[in-house]
C-alpha positions in Angstrom: -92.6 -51.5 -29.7 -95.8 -50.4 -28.4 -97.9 -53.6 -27.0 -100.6 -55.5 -29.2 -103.7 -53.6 -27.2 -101.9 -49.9 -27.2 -101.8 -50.0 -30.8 -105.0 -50.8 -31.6 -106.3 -48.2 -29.6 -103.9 -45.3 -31.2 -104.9 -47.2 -34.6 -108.7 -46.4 -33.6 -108.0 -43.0 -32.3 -106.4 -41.6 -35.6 -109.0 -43.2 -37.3 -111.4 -39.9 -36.9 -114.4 -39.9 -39.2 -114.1 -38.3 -42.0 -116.9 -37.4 -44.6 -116.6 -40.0 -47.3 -119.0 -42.4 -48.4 -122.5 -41.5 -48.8 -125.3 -43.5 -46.7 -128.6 -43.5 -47.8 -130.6 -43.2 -44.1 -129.5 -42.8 -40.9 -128.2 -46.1 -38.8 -129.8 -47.0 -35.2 -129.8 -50.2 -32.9 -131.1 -48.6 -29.5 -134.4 -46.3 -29.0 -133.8 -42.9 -28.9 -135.9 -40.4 -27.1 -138.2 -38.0 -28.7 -136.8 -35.1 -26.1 -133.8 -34.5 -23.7 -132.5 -31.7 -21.7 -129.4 -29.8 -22.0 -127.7 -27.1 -20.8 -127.8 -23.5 -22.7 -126.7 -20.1 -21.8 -129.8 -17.3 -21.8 -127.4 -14.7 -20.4 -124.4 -13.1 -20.7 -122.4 -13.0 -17.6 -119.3 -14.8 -16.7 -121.4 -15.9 -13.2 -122.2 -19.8 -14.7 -125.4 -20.2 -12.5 -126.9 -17.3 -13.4 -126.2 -17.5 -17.2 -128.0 -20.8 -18.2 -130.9 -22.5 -17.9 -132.0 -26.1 -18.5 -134.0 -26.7 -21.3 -135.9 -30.0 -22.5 -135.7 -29.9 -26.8 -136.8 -32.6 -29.1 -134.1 -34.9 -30.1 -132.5 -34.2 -33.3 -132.0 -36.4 -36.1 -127.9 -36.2 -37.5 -127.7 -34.6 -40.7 -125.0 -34.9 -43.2 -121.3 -35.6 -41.8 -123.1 -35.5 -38.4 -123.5 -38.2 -35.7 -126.0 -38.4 -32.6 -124.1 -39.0 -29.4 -125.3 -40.2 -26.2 -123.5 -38.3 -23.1 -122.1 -40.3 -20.9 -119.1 -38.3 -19.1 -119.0 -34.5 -19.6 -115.4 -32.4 -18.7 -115.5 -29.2 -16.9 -113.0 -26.1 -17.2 -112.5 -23.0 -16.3 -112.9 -21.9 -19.1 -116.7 -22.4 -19.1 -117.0 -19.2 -17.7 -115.6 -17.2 -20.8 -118.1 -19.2 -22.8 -121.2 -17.7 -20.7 -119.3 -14.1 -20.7 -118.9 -14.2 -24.8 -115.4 -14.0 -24.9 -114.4 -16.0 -27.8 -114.5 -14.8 -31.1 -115.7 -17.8 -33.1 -118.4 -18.8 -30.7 -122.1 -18.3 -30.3 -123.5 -15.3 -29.4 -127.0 -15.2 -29.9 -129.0 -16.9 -27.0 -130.0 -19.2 -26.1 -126.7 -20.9 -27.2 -125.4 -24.6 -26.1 -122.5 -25.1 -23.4 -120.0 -27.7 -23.1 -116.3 -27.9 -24.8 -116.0 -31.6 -24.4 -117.0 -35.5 -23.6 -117.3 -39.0 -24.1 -120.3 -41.1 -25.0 -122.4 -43.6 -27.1 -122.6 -43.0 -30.8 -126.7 -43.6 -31.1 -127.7 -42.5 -34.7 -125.0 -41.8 -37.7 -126.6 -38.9 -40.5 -125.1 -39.8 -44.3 -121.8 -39.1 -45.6 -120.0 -40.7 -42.6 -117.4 -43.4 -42.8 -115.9 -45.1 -40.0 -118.7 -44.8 -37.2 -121.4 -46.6 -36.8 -124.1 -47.2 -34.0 -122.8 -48.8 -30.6 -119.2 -47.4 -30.9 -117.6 -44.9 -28.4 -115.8 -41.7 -28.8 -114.7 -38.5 -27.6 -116.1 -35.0 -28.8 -114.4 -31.9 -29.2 -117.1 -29.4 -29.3 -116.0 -26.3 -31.3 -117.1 -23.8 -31.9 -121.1 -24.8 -30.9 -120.3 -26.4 -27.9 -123.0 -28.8 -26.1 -121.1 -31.4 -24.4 -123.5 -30.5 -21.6 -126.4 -31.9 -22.8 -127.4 -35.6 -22.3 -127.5 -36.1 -26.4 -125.3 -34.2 -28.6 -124.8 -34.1 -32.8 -122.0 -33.1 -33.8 -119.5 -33.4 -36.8 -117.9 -36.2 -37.3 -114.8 -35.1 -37.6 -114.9 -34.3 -34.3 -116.3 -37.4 -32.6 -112.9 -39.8 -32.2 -113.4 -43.2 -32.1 -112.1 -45.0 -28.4 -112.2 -48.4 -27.4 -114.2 -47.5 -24.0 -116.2 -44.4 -22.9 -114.5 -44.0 -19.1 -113.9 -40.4 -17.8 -109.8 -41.0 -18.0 -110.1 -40.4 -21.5 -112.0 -37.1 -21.4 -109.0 -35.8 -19.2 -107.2 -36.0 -22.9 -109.7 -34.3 -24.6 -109.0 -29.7 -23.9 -107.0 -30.6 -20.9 -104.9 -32.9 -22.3 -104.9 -31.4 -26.2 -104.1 -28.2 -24.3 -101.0 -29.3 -22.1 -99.6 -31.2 -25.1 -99.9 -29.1 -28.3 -99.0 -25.8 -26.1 -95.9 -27.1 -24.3 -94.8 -29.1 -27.8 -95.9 -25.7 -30.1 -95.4 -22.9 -27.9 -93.4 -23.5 -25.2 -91.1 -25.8 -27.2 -89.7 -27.8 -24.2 -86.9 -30.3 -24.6 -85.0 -32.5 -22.1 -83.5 -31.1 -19.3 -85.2 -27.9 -19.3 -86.8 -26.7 -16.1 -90.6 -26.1 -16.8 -93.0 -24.0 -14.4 -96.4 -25.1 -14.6 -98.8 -22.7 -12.5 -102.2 -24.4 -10.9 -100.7 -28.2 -11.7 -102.8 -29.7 -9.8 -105.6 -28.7 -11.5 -107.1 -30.4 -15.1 -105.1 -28.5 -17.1 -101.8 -28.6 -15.2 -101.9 -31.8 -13.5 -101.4 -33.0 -17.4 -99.0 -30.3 -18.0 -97.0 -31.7 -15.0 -96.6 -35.1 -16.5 -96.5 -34.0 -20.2 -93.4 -31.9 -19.5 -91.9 -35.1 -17.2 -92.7 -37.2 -20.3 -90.2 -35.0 -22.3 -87.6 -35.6 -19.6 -88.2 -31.9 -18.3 -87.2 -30.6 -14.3 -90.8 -29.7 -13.1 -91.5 -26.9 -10.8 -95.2 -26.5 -10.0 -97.1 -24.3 -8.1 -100.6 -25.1 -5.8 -102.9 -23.5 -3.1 -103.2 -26.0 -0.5 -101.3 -29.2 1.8 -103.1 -31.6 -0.3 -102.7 -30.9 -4.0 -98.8 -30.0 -3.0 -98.3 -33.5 -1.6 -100.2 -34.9 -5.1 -97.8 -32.8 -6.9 -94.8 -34.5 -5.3 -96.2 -37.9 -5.9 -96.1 -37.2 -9.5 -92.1 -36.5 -9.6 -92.0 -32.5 -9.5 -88.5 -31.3 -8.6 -90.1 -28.3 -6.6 -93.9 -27.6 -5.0 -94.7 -24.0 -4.3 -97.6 -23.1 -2.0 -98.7 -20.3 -3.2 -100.7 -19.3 -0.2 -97.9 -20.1 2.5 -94.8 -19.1 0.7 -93.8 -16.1 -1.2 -93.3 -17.4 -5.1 -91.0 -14.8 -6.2 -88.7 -15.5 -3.1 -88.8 -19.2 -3.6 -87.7 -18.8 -7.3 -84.9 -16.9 -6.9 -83.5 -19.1 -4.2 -83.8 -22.8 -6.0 -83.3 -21.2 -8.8 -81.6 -18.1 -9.1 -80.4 -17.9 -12.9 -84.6 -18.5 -13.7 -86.6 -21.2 -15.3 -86.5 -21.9 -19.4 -90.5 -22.4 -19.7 -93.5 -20.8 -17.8 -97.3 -22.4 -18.6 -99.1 -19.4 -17.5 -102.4 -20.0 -16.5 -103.6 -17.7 -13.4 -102.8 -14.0 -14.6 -102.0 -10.8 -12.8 -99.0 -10.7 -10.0 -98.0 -14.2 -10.7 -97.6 -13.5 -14.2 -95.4 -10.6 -13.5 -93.0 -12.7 -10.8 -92.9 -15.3 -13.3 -92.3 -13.3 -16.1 -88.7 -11.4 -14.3 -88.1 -15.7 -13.3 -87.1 -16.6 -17.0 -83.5 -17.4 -17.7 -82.2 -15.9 -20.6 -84.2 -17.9 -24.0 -87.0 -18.5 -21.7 -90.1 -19.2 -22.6 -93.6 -18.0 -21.3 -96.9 -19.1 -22.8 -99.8 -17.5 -21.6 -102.7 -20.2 -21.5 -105.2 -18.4 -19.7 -105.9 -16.1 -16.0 -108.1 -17.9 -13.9 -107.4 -15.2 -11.3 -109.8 -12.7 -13.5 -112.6 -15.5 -15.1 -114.9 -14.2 -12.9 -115.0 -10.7 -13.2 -117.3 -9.2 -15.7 -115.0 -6.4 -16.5 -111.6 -7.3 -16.8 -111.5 -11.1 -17.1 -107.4 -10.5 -17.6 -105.8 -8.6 -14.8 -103.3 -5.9 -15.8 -99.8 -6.7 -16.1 -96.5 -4.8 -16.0 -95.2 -5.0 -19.8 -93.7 -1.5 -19.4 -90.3 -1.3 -22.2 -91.4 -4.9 -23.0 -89.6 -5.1 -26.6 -86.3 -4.1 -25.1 -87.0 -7.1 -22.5 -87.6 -9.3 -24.8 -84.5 -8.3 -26.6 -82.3 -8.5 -24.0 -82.7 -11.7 -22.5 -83.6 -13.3 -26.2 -87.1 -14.1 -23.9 -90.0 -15.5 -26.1 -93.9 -14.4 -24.5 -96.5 -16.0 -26.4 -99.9 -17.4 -26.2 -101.5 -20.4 -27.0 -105.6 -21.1 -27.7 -106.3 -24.4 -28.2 -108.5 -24.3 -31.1 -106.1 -22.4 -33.3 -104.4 -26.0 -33.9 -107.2 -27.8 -34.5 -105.6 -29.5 -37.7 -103.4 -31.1 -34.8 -106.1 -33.1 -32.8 -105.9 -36.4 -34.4 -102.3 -36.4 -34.1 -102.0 -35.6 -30.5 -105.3 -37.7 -29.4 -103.7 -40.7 -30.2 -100.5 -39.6 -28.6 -102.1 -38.9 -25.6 -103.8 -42.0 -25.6 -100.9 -43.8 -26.2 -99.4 -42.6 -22.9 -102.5 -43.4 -21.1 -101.9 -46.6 -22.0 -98.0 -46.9 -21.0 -98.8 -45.2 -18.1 -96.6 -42.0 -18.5 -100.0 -40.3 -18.4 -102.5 -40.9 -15.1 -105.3 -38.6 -15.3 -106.7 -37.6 -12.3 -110.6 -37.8 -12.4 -112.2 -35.6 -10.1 -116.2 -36.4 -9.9 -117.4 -34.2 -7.0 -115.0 -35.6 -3.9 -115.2 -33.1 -2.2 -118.1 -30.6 -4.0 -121.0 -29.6 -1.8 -123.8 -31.9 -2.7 -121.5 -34.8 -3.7 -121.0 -36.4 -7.1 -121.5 -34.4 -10.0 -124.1 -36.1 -12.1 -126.4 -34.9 -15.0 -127.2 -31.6 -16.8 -127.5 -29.8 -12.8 -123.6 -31.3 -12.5 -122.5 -29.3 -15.0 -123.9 -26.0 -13.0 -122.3 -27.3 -9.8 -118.7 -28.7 -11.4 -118.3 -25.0 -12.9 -118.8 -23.6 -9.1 -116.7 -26.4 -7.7 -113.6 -25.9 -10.3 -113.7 -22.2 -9.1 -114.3 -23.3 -5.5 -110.4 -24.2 -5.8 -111.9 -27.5 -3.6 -110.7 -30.0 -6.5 -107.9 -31.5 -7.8 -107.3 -32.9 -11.3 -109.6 -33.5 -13.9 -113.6 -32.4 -12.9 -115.8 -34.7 -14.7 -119.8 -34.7 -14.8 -121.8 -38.4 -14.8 -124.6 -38.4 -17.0 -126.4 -41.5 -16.5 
């Protein structure tokens, strides 16, 4: 039985707006500011800096099924990149277009036809397809503004990160107890989650990592095996601890990798590609090539399953998995990792210029877990 405070909070989480009752005017306690400055993309190049500019716009008024947020924490990922390159389907185009996938903050100002916000609550927002998260007020629908008890970066670890690691291990990668699950980059946002998710589930992790200092973080979190990348040979490594292979892959960096990992699955493995950091940057070929030569008959013959998984395809999900998420916050099988500019040039990412430098940062390779921007 979950304790008295845990369940209040997953109560409040799955209680997402939803259009219902009609208000007559919009609802305020605090002043608002006639303008304030954001983040939007004038260019389009996958190189973050110089693809946006910072722009000072009156503040809006919500309109129907819309609420005003105040920014306080914004989330970074490497994805950000892809948004400035115009790489997803659904997304804006035209520029200047808003950035940002994702945050926490203040609601300020509720438009009508909302139930179940009002002024002076917090929540999370999930900002697809418009994006601007990075912007230090935001409206948005408010079916995707979740209610939380508290506006602290932890919780927008749970937001893409965390909705990513969860639905796509659960959906895609199907993972049950017992299994051993690879998780490239775990040290990262994205995989630091997907570590613990898949130890959640009573999965043997292995994890891969770049550097001394995330491997030794990795261990701390319980992962069978910790490959370093950059001092040991991956394929080598594999087939040693594990010669027969692994039953899941969470593919996230591309190219070679993906190939060694791909030959590493045990027959009815697994392999969910999430993403290929390894290319973001390149304005040509933001996935590296791959050998899939005689693919079906490889698939066949080891019953091996290769699929992908975008986050905002099971959007019907959020609510669901929001409050699951939080839940585990709360019992502690989940410990974000909040990474505010430790060790970014500069220091501590704050503000609509954070956003610029915890884009450059993530890439950097420099941090480890979740890289959150301060707005004040």
């Amino acid at each position: 039985m979950l304790p008295q405070f845990a369940t209040r909070a997953v109560l409040l989480l799955r209680c997402a707006p939803a259009a219902a009752v009609s208000r007559a005017s919009m609802a305020t306690k605090s002043k608002i500011p006639a303008e304030y400055r954001k983040l939007v993309c004038v260019k389009t190049t996958p190189k973050f800096r110089d693809a946006v500019s910072v722009v000072t716009v009156p503040t809006p008024k919500p309109g129907p099924g819309e609420v005003l947020v105040r920014t306080c924490y914004a989330g970074i990922n490497a994805s950000d990149v892809n948004a400035t390159a115009g790489r997803y389907e659904n997304a804006p185009k035209e520029h200047p277009f808003d950035l940002g996938f994702e945050s926490v903050g203040e609601v300020v100002a509720v438009g009508p036809d909302v139930d179940g916000l009002q002024v002076g609550n917090s929540v999370a927002t999930t900002n697809f397809p418009k994006f601007g998260a990075f912007g230090e007020y935001q409206c948005v629908k408010a079916t995707r503004a979740y209610r939380i008890p508290q506006a602290i970066p932890e919780v927008v670890a749970l937001l893409v990160s965390g909705l990513t690691a969860a639905i796509g291990l659960d959906q895609q990668g199907r993972i049950k107890a017992g299994e051993t699950v690879l998780i490239t980059a775990a040290a990262g946002g994205l995989g630091h989650l997907a570590v613990q998710y898949a130890l959640a589930a009573g999965c043997r992790v292995v994890a891969t990592c770049s550097s001394d200092q995330k491997e030794e973080y990795l261990r701390s979190l319980g992962c069978e095996k910790v490959i370093n990348y950059r001092t040991h040979d991956l394929g080598a490594e594999l087939g040693k601890a594990y010669p027969e292979g692994v039953d899941v892959v969470w593919e996230t960096v591309g190219g070679e990798t993906f190939d060694t990992l791909f030959r590493r699955l045990r027959p009815r493995g697994r392999l969910v590609v999430v993403g290929a950091i390894k290319g973001y940057l390149d304005e040509d070929k933001p996935f590296p090539d791959v050998d899939l030569r005689n693919l079906p008959y490889r698939l066949l013959a080891r019953s091996t399953t290769l699929a992908g998984f975008l986050l905002t395809n099971y959007a019907d999900l959020f609510p669901e998995y929001v409050a699951k998420l939080y839940m585990m916050l709360q019992d502690g099988s989940l410990v974000p990792r909040v990474d505010l500019g430790v060790n970014a040039e500069g220091g501590e990412l704050k503000g609509v210029e954070g956003c610029i430098r915890g884009v450059e940062y993530l890439h950097s390779g420099k941090s480890v877990g979740k890289v959150v921007v301060k707005f004040d």
